[in-house]
C-alpha positions in Angstrom: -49.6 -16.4 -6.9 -51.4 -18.2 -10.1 -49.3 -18.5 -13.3 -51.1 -17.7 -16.5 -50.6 -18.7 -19.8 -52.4 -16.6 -22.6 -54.6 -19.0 -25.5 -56.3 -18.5 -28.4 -59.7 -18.5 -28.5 -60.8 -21.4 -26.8 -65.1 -21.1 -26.6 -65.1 -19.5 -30.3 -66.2 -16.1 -29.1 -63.4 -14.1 -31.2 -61.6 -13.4 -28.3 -58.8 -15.0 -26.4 -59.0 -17.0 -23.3 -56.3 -17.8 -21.1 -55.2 -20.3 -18.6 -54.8 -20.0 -14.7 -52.9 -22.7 -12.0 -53.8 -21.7 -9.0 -51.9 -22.2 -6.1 -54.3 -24.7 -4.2 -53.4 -26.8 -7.2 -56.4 -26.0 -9.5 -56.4 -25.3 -13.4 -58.6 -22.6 -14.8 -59.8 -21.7 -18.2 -60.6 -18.2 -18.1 -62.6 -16.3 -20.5 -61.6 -13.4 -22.3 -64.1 -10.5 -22.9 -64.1 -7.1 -24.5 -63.3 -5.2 -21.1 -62.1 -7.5 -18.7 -62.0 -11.6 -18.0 -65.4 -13.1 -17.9 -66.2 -16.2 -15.9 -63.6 -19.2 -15.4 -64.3 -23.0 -15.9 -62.4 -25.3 -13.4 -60.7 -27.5 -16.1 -57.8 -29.8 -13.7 -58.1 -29.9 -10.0 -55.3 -30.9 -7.3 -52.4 -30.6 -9.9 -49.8 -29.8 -7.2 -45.7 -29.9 -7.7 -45.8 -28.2 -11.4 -43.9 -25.1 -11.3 -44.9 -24.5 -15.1 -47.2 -25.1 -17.7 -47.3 -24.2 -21.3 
């Protein structure tokens, strides 16, 4: 199950973006829209062993 971790607005939209680590190790910024999450950027990959972040 990915953790998430909630940011402010990261790409300057006026809306918050939030943070995802996956569990095959990856790090995701994920958009925040008006409705529902927009698209994701892959920011870290292979970051294994963390059981938090934040």
């Amino acid at each position: 199950m990915p953790r998430f971790l909630a940011v402010p607005d990261v790409n300057a939209d006026g809306i918050p973006d939030l943070y995802a680590h996956m569990s095959g190790g990856s790090v995701r910024l994920c958009f925040g829209g008006r409705t529902a999450i927009g698209g994701y950027s892959t920011v870290i990959s292979g970051w294994t062993g963390k059981l938090a972040f934040g």
